[in-house]
Structure formats: C-alpha cells, structure tokens
C-alpha positions as CSV (number, residue, x, y, z in Angstrom):
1,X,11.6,15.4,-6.3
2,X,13.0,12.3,-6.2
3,X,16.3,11.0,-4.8
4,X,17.4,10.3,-8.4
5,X,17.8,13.9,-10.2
6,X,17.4,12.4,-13.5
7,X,13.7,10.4,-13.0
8,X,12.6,13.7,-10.8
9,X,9.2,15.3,-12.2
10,X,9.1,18.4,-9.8
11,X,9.1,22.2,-10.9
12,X,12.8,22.4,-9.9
13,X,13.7,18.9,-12.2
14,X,15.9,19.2,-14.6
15,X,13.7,17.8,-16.8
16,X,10.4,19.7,-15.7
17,X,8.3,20.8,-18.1
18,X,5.0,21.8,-16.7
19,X,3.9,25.2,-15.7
20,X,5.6,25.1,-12.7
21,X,8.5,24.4,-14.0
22,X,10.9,27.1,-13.7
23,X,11.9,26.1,-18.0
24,X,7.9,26.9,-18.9
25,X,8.0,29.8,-21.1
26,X,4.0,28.5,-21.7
27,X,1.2,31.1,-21.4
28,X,0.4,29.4,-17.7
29,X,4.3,29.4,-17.3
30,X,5.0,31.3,-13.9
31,X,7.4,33.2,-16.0
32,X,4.6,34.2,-18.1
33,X,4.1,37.8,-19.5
34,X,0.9,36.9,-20.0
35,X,-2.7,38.5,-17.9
36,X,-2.1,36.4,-15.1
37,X,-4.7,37.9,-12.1
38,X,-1.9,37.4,-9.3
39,X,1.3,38.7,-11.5
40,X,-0.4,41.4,-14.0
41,X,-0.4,44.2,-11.5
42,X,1.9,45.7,-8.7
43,X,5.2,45.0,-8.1
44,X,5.0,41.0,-9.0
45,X,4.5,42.4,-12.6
46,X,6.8,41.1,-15.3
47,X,7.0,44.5,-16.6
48,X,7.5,46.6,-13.3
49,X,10.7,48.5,-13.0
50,X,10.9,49.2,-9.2
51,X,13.1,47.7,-6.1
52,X,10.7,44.7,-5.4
53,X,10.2,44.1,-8.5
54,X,10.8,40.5,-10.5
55,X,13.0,42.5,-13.2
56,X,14.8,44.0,-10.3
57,X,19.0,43.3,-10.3
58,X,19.0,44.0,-6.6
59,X,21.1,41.0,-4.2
60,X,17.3,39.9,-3.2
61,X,15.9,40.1,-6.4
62,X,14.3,37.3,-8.2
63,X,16.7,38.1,-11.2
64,X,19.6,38.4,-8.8
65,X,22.8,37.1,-10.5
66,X,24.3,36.4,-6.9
67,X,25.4,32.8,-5.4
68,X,21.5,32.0,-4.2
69,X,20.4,33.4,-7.8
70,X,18.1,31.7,-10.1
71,X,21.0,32.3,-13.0
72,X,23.5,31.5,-11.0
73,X,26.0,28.2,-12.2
74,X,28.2,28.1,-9.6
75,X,28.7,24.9,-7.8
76,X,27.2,26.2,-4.7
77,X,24.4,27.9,-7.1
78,X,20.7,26.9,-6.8
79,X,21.1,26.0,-10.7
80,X,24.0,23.1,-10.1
81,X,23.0,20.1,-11.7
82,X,24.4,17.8,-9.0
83,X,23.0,14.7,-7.4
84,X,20.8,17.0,-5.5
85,X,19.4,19.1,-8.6
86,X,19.8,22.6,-6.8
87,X,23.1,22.1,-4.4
88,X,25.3,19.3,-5.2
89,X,28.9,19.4,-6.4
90,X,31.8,17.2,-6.7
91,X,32.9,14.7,-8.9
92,X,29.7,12.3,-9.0
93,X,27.7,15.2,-9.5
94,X,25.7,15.8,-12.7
95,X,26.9,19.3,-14.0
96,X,30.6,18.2,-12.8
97,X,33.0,18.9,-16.0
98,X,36.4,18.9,-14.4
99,X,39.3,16.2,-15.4
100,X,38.1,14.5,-12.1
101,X,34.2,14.1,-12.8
102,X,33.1,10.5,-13.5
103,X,31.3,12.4,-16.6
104,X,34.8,13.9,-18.0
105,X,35.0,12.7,-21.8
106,X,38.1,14.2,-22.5
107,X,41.3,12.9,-24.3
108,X,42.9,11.7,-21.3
109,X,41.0,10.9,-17.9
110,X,42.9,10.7,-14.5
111,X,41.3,7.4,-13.9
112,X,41.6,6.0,-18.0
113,X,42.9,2.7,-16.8
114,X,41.7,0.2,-14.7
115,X,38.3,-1.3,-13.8
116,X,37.6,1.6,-12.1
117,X,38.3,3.9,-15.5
118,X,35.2,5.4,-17.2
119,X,36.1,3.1,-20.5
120,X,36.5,0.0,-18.9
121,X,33.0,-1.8,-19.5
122,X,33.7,-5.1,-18.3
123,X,31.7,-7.3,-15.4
124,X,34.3,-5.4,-12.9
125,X,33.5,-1.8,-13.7
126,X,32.6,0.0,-11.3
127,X,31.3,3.3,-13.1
128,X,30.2,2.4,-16.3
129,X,28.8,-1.1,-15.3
130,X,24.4,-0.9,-15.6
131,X,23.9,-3.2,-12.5
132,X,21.6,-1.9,-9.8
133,X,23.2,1.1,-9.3
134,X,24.4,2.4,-12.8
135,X,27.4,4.2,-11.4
136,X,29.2,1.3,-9.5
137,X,27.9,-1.9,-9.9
138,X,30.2,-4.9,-11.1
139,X,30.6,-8.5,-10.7
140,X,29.0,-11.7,-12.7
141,X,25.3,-10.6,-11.5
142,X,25.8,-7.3,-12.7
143,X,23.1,-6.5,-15.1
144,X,25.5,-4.9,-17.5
145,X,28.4,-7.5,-17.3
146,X,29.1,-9.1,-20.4
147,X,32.5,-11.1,-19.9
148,X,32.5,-14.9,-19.8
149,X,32.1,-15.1,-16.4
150,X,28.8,-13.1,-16.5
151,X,25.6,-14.5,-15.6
152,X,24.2,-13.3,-19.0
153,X,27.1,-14.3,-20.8
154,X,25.6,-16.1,-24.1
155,X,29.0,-16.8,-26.0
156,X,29.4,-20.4,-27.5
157,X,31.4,-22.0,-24.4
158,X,30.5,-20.2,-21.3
159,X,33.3,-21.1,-18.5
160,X,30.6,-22.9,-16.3
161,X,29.1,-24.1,-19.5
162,X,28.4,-28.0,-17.2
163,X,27.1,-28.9,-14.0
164,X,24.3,-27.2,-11.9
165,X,25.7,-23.7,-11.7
166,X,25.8,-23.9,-15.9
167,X,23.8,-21.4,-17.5
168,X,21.9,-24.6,-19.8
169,X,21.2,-26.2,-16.5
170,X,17.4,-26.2,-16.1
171,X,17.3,-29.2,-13.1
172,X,16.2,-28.6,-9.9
173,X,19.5,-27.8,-8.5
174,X,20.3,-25.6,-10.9
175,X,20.7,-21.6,-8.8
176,X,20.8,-20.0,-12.2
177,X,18.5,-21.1,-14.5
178,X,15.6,-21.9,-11.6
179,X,12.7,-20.2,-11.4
180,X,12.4,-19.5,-7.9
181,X,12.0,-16.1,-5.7
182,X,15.0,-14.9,-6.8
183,X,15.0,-15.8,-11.0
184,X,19.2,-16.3,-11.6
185,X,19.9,-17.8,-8.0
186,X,17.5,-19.4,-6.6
187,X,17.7,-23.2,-5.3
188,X,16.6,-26.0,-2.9
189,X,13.6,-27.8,-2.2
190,X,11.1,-23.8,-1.8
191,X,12.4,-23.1,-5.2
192,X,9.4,-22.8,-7.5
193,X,11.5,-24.5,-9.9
194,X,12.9,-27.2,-7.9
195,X,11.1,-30.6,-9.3
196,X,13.4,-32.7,-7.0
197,X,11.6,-35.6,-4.8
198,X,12.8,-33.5,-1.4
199,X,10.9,-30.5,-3.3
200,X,7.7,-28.7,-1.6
201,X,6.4,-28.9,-5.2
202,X,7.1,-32.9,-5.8
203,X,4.2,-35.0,-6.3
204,X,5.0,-38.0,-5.1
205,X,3.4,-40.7,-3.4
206,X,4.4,-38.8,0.3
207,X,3.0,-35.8,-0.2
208,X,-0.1,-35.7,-2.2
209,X,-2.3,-35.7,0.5
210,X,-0.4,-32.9,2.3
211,X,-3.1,-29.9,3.4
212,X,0.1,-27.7,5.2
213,X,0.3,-24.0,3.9
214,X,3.5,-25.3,1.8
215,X,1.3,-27.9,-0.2
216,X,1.5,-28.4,-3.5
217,X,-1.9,-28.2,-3.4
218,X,-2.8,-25.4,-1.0
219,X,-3.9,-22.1,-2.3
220,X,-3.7,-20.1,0.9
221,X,-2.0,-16.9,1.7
222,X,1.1,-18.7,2.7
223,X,1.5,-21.1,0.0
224,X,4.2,-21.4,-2.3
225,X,2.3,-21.4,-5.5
226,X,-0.4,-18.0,-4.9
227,X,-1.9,-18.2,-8.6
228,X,-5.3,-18.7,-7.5
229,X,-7.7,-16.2,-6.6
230,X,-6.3,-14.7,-3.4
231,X,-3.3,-14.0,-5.6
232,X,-2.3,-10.3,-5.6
233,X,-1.6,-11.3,-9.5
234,X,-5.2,-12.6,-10.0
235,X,-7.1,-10.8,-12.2
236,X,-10.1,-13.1,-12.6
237,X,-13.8,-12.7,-11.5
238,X,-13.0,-14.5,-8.3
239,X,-9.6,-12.4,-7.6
240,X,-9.0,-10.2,-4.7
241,X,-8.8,-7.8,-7.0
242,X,-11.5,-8.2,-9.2
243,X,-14.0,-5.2,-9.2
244,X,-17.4,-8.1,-9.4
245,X,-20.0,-8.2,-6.5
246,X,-18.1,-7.8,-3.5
247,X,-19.4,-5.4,-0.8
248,X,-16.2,-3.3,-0.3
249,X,-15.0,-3.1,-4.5
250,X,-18.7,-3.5,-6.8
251,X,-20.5,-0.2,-7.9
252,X,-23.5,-0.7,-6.1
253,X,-25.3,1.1,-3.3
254,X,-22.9,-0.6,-0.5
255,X,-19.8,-0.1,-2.5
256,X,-16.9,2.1,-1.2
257,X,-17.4,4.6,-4.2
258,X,-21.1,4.9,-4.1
259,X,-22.6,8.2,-3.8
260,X,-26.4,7.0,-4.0
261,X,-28.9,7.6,-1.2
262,X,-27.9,4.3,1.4
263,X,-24.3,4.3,0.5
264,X,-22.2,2.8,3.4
265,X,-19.6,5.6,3.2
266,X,-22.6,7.9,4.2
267,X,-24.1,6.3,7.0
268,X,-22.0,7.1,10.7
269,X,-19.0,6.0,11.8
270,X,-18.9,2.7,10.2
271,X,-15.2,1.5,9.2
272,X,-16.1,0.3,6.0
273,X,-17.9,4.4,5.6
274,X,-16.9,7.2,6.5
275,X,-13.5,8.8,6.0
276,X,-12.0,8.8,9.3
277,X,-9.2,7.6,11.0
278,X,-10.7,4.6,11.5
279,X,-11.8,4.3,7.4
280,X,-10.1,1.5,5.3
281,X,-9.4,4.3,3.2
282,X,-7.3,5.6,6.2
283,X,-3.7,6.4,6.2
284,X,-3.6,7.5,9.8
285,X,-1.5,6.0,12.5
286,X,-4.0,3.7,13.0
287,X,-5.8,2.6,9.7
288,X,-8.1,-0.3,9.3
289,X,-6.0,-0.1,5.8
290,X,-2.6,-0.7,7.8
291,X,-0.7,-4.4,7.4
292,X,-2.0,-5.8,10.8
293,X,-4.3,-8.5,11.3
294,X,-7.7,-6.0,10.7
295,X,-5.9,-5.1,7.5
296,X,-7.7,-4.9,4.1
297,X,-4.3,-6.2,2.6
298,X,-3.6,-8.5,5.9
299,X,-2.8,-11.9,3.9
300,X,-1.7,-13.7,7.7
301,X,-4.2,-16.3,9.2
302,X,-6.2,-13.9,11.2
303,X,-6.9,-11.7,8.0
304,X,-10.5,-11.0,7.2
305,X,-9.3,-12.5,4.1
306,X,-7.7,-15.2,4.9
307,X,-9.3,-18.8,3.8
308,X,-6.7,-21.6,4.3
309,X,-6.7,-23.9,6.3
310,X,-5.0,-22.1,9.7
311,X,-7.9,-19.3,8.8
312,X,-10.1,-17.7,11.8
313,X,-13.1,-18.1,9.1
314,X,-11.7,-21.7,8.1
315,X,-14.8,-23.1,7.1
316,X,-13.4,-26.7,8.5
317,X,-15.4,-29.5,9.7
318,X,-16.2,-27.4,13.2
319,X,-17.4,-24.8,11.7
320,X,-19.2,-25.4,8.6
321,X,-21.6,-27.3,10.2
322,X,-21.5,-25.6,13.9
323,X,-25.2,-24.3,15.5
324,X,-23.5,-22.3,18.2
325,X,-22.9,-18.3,18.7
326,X,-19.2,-18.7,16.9
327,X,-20.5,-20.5,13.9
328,X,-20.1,-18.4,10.6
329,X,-24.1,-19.5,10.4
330,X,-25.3,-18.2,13.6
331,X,-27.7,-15.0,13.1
332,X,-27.1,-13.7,16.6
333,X,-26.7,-9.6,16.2
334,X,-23.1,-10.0,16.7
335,X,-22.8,-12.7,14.1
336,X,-20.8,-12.6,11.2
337,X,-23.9,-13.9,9.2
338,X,-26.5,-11.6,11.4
339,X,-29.1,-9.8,9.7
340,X,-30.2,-7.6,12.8
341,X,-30.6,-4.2,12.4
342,X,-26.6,-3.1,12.1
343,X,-26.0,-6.3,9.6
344,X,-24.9,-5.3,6.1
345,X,-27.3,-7.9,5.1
346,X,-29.9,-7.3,7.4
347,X,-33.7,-6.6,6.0
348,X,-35.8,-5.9,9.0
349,X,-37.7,-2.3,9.3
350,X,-34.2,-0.9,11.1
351,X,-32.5,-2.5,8.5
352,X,-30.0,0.6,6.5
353,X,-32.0,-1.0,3.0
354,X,-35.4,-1.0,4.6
355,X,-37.7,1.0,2.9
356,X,-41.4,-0.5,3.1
357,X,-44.3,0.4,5.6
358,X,-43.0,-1.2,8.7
359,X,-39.3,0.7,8.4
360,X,-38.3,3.4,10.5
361,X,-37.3,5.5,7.4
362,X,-40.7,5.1,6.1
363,X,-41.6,8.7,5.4
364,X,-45.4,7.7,3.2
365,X,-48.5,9.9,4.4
366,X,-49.6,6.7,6.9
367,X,-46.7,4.9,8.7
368,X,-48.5,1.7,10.6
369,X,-46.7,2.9,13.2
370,X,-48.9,6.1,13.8
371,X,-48.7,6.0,17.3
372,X,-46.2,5.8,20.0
373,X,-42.4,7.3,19.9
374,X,-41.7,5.6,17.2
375,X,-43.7,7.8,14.5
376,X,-42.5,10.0,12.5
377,X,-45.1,12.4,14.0
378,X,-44.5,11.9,17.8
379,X,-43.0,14.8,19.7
380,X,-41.5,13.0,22.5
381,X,-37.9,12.6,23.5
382,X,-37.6,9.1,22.1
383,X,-39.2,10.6,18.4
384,X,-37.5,10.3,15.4
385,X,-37.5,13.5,15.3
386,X,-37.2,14.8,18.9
387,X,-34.5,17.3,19.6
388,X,-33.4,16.1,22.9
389,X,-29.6,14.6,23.8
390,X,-30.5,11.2,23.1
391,X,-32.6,12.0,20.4
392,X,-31.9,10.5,17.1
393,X,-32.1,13.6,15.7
394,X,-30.2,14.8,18.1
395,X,-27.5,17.4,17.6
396,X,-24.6,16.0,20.3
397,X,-21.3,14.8,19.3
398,X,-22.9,11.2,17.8
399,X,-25.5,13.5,15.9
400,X,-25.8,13.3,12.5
401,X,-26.1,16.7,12.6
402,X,-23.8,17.8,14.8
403,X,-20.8,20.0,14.3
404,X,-18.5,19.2,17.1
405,X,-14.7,17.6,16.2
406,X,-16.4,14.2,16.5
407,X,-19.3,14.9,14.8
408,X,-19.2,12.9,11.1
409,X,-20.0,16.3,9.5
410,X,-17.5,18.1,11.4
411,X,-15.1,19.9,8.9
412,X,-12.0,20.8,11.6
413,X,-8.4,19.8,12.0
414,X,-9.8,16.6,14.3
415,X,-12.7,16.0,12.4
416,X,-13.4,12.9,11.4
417,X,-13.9,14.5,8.3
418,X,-11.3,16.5,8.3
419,X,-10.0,18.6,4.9
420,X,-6.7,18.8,6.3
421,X,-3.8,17.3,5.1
422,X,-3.7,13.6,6.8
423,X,-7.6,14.0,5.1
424,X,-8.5,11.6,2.3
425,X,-10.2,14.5,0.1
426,X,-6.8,16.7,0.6
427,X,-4.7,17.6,-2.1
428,X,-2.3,20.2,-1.0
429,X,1.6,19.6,-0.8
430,X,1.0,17.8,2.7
431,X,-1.6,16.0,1.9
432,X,-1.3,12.4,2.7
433,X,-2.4,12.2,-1.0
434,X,0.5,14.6,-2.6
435,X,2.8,13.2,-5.1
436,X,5.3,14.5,-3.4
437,X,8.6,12.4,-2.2
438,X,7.2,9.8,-0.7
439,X,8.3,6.5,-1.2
440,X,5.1,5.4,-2.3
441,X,4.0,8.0,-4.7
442,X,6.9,10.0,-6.7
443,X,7.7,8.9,-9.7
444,X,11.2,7.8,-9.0
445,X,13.2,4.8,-8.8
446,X,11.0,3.8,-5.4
447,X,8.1,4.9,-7.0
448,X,5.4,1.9,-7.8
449,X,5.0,2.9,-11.3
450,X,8.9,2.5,-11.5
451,X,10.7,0.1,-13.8
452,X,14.3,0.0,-12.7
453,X,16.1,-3.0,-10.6
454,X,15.0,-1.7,-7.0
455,X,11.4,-0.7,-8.0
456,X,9.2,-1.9,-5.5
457,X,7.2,-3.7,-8.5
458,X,9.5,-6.3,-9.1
459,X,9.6,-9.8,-8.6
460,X,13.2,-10.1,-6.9
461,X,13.7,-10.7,-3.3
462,X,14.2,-7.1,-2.3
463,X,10.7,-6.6,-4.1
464,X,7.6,-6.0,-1.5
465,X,5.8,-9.0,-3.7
466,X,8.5,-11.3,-2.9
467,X,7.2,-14.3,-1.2
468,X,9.8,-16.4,-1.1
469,X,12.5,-17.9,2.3
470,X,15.2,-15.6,0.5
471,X,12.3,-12.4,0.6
472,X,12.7,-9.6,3.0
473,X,9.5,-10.5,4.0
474,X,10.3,-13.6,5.0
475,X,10.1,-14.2,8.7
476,X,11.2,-17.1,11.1
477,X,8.1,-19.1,12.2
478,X,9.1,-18.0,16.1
479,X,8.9,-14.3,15.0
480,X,6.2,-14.6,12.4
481,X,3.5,-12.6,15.0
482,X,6.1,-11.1,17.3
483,X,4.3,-7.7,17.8
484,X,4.3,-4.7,19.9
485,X,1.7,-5.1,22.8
486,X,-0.1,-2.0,21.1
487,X,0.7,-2.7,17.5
488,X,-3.1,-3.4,15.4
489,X,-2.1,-6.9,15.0
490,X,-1.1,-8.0,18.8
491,X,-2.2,-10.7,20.3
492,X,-2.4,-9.8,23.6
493,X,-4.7,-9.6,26.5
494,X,-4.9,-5.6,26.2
495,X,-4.2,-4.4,22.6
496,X,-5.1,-1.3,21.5
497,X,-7.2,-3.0,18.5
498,X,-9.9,-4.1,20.9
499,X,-13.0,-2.8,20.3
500,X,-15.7,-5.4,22.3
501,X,-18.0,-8.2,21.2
502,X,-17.3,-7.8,17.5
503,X,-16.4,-10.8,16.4
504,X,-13.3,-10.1,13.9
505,X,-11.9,-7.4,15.9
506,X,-12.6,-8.3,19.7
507,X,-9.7,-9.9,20.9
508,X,-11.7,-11.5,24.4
509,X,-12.6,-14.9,25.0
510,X,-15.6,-15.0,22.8
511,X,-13.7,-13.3,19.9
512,X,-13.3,-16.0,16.8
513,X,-9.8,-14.7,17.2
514,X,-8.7,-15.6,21.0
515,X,-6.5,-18.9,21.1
516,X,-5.6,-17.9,25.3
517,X,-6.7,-20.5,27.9
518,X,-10.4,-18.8,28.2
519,X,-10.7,-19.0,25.0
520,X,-13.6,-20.6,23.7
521,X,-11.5,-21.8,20.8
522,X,-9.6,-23.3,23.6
523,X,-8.2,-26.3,22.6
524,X,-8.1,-28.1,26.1
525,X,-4.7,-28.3,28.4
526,X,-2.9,-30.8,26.0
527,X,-3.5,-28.5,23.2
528,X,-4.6,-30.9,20.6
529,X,-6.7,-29.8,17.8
530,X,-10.1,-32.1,18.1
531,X,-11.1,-31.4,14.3
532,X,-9.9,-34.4,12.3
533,X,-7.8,-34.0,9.9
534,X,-8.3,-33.0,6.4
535,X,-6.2,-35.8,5.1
C-alpha cells in the first residue's frame, strides 16, 4: 500500500486483484464459497446463519452496513476512494464528486476559469498540469507544459529560439540542451556536456596528464565519466555487476548462493557466510551491506572496492612493488593475499578446500596423522572429535553444534540465524524482506521498479544514481567523511567498526586504513606524500 492509491497493489487497492483482494470472487478468493479448510465449517462459514456469522447484519458483523462497514460509501466509510484508499475525503480525494472536487466534470465548475481551473492546460496549471506531481505542477519545466515558453515547446519560433538558454543550443554553455546531471539544466565546466577549454572534460594541452578523481581520464569511483567497469551501469565481464568469477557473485563452491559441501555461507561466522547481523546480506542496524566504508556498495576511497588512485588497495608505486607486512603481496596470516589456514585462497591441510591425506578433514581409513590429538581417532580433549569446552567438536556457544542464541545453528529471536522477521529467510508481513510499504520495495512511485519523475531509478538530480555537484548526494569536500564517532564508516580512534588486526576493517595503526600520526601510512610531520607522482 503505497502512498499513491492509484499505483497501490495491496488487498485493500483499489485496483487489487489477487486473492486477497477484497474484489476476488476467484475460487482462492477470501470471499470464496468454495471448501476452503479454515472457512468451510463453524461460524466463519459462508453459508452459516448465526450471530457471529460472516452473513450476519449485526453492527459487528462482517456484512455490517454501518460507518466501519465493508459496504459502506460514506466519506468516513472504510470503502472511500480517497487519497488514503479506506479514509480520505475532501475535495482532492479520489471518490470526491461534489461541485468542489478537483475531479467534478460537470457543466459548470466553481473553479472553470483561471490557471487554477480543471480546463486550463497550459504551462501554469496547477491541476491538470503532468509535471512531477500530476495534480499541481506548472511552470516552463513542467513535464506537461506545452506553451511557448515551455522547455519542450517544439513550435517553429520558440521565444528563446537564440543564445545559450535556446532550445537549438547544443554548446557548452548551453543549461538546456546539455547533457549533464540534470539533462534540461545543467551547465558549467562538471557538466558532462560542457566541451569548453575551463571544462573537467577538455582535452587540452593542461590537462591531459591530470590523474585527479575529476580527470578526463580517471575511471574511479569519483570520476565524472563512471562508464567503465566499476560503473553501477556496467554490464560487462569486468563490471561490478557482472555475475563472472568473483568470490562474492560466481556459482561456484565460494559463491554467496552456493549450497555445495564447502560453501562459505556454511562455514561459521564468516561475514561473507552466514546470515547474521554481521552478513553482507544483512539489513540489521549494523550490516556489512550498509553505505559505510566496509560496505559492499561503499564506492568512497576506503571501499573494499575502491581502485583509483586515493584507494586504500591503490596498487601505486609503494605498494605494487612493497615486501613489507602492508603490501597487498605479503602472505603473512593477516594478509590480504595470505593463504594460511583462514585465507579464502589458502591450500594448506587447515585450508576450508583441503581435502587430501595431510588435511584435518581427511576422513580416508589411514590419516598420516594416526597418532597424536590431531587424529580423527584420538580421544583427548584437543581431538577432533573430543567433547570437551574447547573441543572442536565442542557444543559451547562457538560450537558448530551448539544451540545457544549465538550458536550459528541457533533458530531463536537472537540467533544469528534467526527466522524472525529482521531474518534474511523471513517472509511474513514484518519481514525485513515484505513487500510491504517500504520505500525500497512497494511498487509505488518510490518503488525501484517505478517509472514516474521521482522514482528513485532515474537519472535526475533527486535520483539516488545521481552523481553529479547539483546531486543530493553531492557533498562539500570538508563534510565528505564527516561521520558519527560510532557510525560504520568513522574514522576515529574508537569506532564501533573495529574489529582488530584485520586489515580492511581494523582501524589501528597497522590497519591499511589508519592515516593518524601512528599510522604506519604515516606520511611524516610535513604530511607530504613520498610516492612520486603518477604524472
């Protein structure tokens, strides 16, 4: 149920028409005569005659013809067609017919003159106008204004038919015709169709060696021209999106929809696993999936994704290169490129893949490793199969087999693996997963599969795609990582993203993230950046 009646898809829509819907005269209809096992006996019967039941006249019956009624059509009536499908009135609501509804089609309408008249139709109408909002827009930008001073206006002599503001104006000043954030208004030199010599797209002699994140050339999350591969609009083999051989998106055993025997959604509390709190498939208060830095979606600097040139992973001249514990090349167990025994590519006999003689999953008739806690045999407290607290077959809270709220099979309200409804396998009306009306899901005019002028889909500068300095995304450089102390994406000494020595989400001095004064990254007192530079 939407906030526009008319785009609503609910069971009390106007324009329902599943089995819920309270129209459905369909054999699964709930108004069904038909065998249904909950309605087909008792006083919930079609057919049943007494007080309670659904045939019943009574004030609380369900066939009532009072005010609350089902049948009811008074303006207070559950049935008013308003605005708000069961309650609204007035003369903007939908079912209004009086001489003072904007719907009133009669011979002569109080309001028949005037721009604000239901006939007028011109740029200034506020009713009948089909700008933004279809009821009131007006002016030249309207999308249903049609007089010569319209934007759209395609007549043989528009009134601003010369100059940059013209409609045939396709230069770089022009703010109608330019293709830039905004597509009928945008100008200056961040237009993406400003060609001008002061334009971050000009390829002249001054800036063809640029490497900045407004580049003509730069490809990062911040540039100006995203139509490469880190694009959200990439579709390629190489796009963010693409569905090829990346660990978190392919079809294989590591991929975030297997369901084979080492798939890492199966393996412990692993972010990239299970479906915690802590999953990227999360939608918790504090989701790996959130917009912050550790974000699957982050696009800033310090994303995992992130690949320009300001990147964390920037694969620069100190780095590609580097022998020491921070370089992306460094196999220590906390590296990003480890294979120990918790690397995603490890292959030693820990290793999650491991499956010859030497692994500790070997389970063949002679392990080499007959003797000693480590066999599969052994009945001591450090066996595989040993009982005990700290046994790895233990049954404690870390157990694989243990049924406590933090245990990864645990199926209660604070499991990890909860089946309630902030779980990611729920389904029921407050499930974080329901269609219901939230922004992100209904099918209304917020909806992401909506088409009209505010969806969240489009391209303009209200749109959540919108790049652009005129986007609301946009941000002043000062406030670009102005965060809450305890927001995921902090930079502070104590956020409450910290989780230790890993490298991409530590935030101490060792983390590839820390830029602070004990920083290993620390780039000296006077703050100078000793890589040379790219150009």
């Amino acid at each position: 149920k939407g906030p526009h009646p008319l785009r609503s898809k609910g069971p009390q829509s106007l324009r329902s028409k599943g089995p819920q819907s309270l129209r459905s005269k369909g054999p699964h209809s709930l108004i069904s005569k038909g065998p249904h096992p909950l309605r087909f006996k008792g006083p919930h019967q079609l057919r049943s005659k007494g007080p309670h039941s659904l045939r019943s006249t009574g004030p609380h019956s369900f066939r009532s013809m009072g005010p609350h009624s089902i049948r009811s059509k008074r303006p207070q009536s559950l049935r008013s067609k308003g605005p708000h499908p069961l309650r609204s009135k007035g003369p903007h609501s939908l079912g209004s017919k009086g001489p003072h509804s904007v719907r009133f089609k009669g011979p002569r309408p109080l309001r028949s003159k005037g721009p604000h008249s239901l006939r007028c139709k011109g740029p200034h109408s506020s009713l009948r106008s089909k700008g933004p909002h279809p009821l009131r827009s007006k002016g030249p930008h309207s999308l249903g204004s049609k007089g010569p001073h319209s934007v759209r206006f395609k007549g043989p002599r528009p009134l601003r038919s010369k100059g940059p503001h013209s409609l045939r104006c396709k230069g770089p000043h022009s703010s109608l015709r330019s293709k830039g954030p905004h597509p009928l208004r945008s100008k200056g030199p961040h237009s993406l169709g400003s060609k001008g010599p002061h334009s971050v797209r000009s390829k002249g002699p001054h800036l063809l060696k640029t490497t900045g994140p407004h580049s003509p050339r730069s490809k990062g999350p911040y540039s100006l021209r995203p139509k490469g591969h880190h694009s959200l609009r990439s579709k390629g083999p190489h796009s963010l999106r693409s569905m090829g051989p990346h660990p978190l998106r392919f079809k294989g055993p590591y991929s975030l929809q297997s369901k084979g025997p080492y798939p890492h959604r199966c393996m412990g509390p692993h972010p990239f696993r299970f479906k915690g709190p802590h999953s990227l498939q999360s939608k918790g208060p504090y989701p790996l999936s959130s917009k912050g830095p550790h974000s699957f979606r982050s696009k800033g600097p310090h994303s995992l994704r992130s690949k320009g040139p300001h990147s964390v992973r920037s694969k620069g001249p100190y780095q590609r290169r580097s022998k020491g514990p921070h370089s992306l090349r460094f196999k220590d167990p906390h590296s990003l490129r480890s294979k120990g025994p918790h690397s995603l590519r490890s292959k030693g006999p820990h290793s999650l893949r491991s499956k010859g003689p030497h692994s500790v999953r070997f389970k063949g008739p002679r392990p080499l490793r007959s003797k000693g806690p480590q066999i599969l045999r052994s009945k001591g407290p450090h066996s595989l199969r040993s009982n005990g607290p700290h046994s790895f077959r233990s049954k404690g809270p870390h157990s694989l087999r243990s049924k406590g709220p933090h245990s990864l099979r645990s199926k209660g309200p604070h499991s990890v693996r909860s089946i309630g409804p902030d779980s990611f396998t729920s389904t029921g009306p407050h499930s974080v997963r329901s269609k219901g009306p939230h922004p992100l899901r209904f099918k209304g005019p917020y909806s992401l599969k909506s088409k009209g002028p505010y969806l969240l889909r489009s391209n303009g500068p209200h749109s959540i795609r919108s790049k652009g300095p005129h986007s609301l995304k946009s941000k002043p450089p000062s406030l670009t990582w102005v965060q809450s102390p305890h927001s995921l994406s902090s930079k502070g000494p104590h956020p409450l993203s910290s989780k230790g020595p890993h490298p991409l989400i530590s935030k101490g001095p060792h983390s590839l993230s820390s830029k602070g004064p004990h920083s290993v990254r620390s780039k000296g007192p006077t703050n100078l950046d000793p890589r040379p530079s790219l150009t």
